[in-house]
Every structure is written in structure tokens, then in C-alpha cells.
C-alpha positions as CSV (number, residue, x, y, z in Angstrom):
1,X,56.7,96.1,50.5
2,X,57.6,95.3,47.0
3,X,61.5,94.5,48.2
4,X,60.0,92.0,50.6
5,X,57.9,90.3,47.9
6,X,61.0,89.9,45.3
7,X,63.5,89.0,48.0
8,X,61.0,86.6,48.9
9,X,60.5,85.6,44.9
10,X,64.4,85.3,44.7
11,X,64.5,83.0,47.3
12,X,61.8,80.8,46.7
13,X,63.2,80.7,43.3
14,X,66.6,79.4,44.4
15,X,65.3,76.7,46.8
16,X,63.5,75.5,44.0
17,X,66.9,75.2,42.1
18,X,68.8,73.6,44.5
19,X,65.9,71.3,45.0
20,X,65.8,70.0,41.2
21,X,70.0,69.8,41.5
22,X,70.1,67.6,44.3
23,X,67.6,65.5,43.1
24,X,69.7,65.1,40.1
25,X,72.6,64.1,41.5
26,X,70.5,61.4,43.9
27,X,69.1,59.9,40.8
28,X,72.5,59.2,39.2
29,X,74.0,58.0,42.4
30,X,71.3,55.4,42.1
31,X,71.6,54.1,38.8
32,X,75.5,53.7,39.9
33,X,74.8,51.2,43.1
34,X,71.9,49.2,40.6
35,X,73.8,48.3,37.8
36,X,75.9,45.1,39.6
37,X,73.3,42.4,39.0
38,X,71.0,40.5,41.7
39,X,72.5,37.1,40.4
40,X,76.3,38.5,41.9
41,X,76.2,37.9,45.9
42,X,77.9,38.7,48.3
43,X,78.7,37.2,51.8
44,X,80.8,38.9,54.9
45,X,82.8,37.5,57.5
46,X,83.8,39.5,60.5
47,X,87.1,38.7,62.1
48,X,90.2,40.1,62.6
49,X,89.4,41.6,59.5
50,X,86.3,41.4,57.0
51,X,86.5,38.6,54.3
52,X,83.6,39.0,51.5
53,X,82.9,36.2,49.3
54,X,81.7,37.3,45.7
55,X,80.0,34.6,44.2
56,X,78.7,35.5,40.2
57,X,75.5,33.1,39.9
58,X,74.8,34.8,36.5
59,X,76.0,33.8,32.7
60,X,78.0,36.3,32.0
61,X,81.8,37.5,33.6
62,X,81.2,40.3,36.1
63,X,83.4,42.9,37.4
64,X,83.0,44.4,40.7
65,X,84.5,46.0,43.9
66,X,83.8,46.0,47.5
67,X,82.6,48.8,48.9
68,X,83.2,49.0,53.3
69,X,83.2,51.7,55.9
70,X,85.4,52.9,58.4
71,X,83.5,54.6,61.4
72,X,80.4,55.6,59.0
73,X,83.0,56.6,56.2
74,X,82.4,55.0,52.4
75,X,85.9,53.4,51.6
76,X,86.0,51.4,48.8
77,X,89.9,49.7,47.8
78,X,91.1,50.2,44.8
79,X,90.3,46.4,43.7
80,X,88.2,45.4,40.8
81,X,87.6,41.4,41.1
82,X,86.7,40.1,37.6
83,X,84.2,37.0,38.2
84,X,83.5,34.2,35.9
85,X,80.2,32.6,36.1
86,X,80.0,30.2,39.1
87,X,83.3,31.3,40.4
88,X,83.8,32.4,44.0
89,X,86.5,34.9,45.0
90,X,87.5,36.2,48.6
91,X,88.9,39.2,49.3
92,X,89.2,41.0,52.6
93,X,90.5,44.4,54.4
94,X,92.5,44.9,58.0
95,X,89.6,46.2,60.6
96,X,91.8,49.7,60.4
97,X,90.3,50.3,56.7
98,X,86.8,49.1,57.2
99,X,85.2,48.0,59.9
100,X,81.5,47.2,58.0
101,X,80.1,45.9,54.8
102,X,78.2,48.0,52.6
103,X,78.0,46.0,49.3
104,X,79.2,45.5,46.0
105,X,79.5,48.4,43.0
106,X,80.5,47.9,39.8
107,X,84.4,48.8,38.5
């Protein structure tokens, strides 16, 4: 009976571990995605292939890329667009790169 009771500790235990680990590395992924400002937008076009439009509606220069999926795959290009306040920049990928949207991260 006693084996039973610390397998049971030792697992409980570990759960609890992987648990506070995961929630961790959640939390970071987070601050990541928020720290390209509301005042940067973003709009898609679907075509042939899919053209975003960065627009920086904020004071300062920005730097960002554009982050797509492929079939429910993240994919972000190795482009970082550096924005100037008011300025508007295109860029797009071929639909066998990304076939969706996601949004814009910082670079």
C-alpha cells in the first residue's frame, strides 16, 4: 500500500511540474506576438498569391515580419520590413509557401 501511495506522490508531483513548465513557455510566447503595436496594421489580399499591406499609423519607425501558414503550418519568410511612420509597404508569398494570414511579429 505504501508503494501505491508514493508512486502516486511521484506522479502527481511531476504533473504538477510539467504543468508550471508549460505554462511558462505559453506566457513568453505571448509577450513575443504583443509587442508589434496596435497602431501597425495589417491588410491581406488573396490571389494568386497573398499580398499584405503593412501600414505603421504610429510615431515611431517599426520593424516587422509577416507571419503565414501553409496547410496549418506557422511559416514566417525570412523578411524584416522596416516601416517609417505613415508609410505603406507590400509584400507577398507564392500560395505554395503560405496559403493564410496569421499576422504580424516583430523582427
Amino acid at each position: 500500500m505504501k508503494r501505491i501511495v508514493r508512486a502516486l506522490g511521484a506522479g502527481v508531483a511531476g504533473l504538477a511540474l510539467v504543468g508550471a513548465v508549460q505554462g511558462t513557455a505559453q506566457a513568453a510566447g505571448t509577450d513575443t506576438a504583443a509587442s508589434v503595436p496596435s497602431c501597425v496594421v495589417a491588410k491581406p489580399y488573396y490571389l494568386v498569391t497573398i499580398t499584405v499591406q503593412i501600414t505603421n499609423n504610429c510615431s515611431t519607425t517599426q520593424q516587422v515580419s509577416v507571419e503565414y501558414s501553409k496547410g496549418g503550418v506557422p511559416s514566417v519568410p525570412d523578411k524584416c520590413h522596416t516601416v517609417a511612420p505613415g508609410q505603406t509597404v507590400s509584400t507577398s508569398e507564392p500560395f505554395w509557401i503560405a496559403d493564410r494570414y496569421v499576422g504580424l511579429i516583430p523582427c
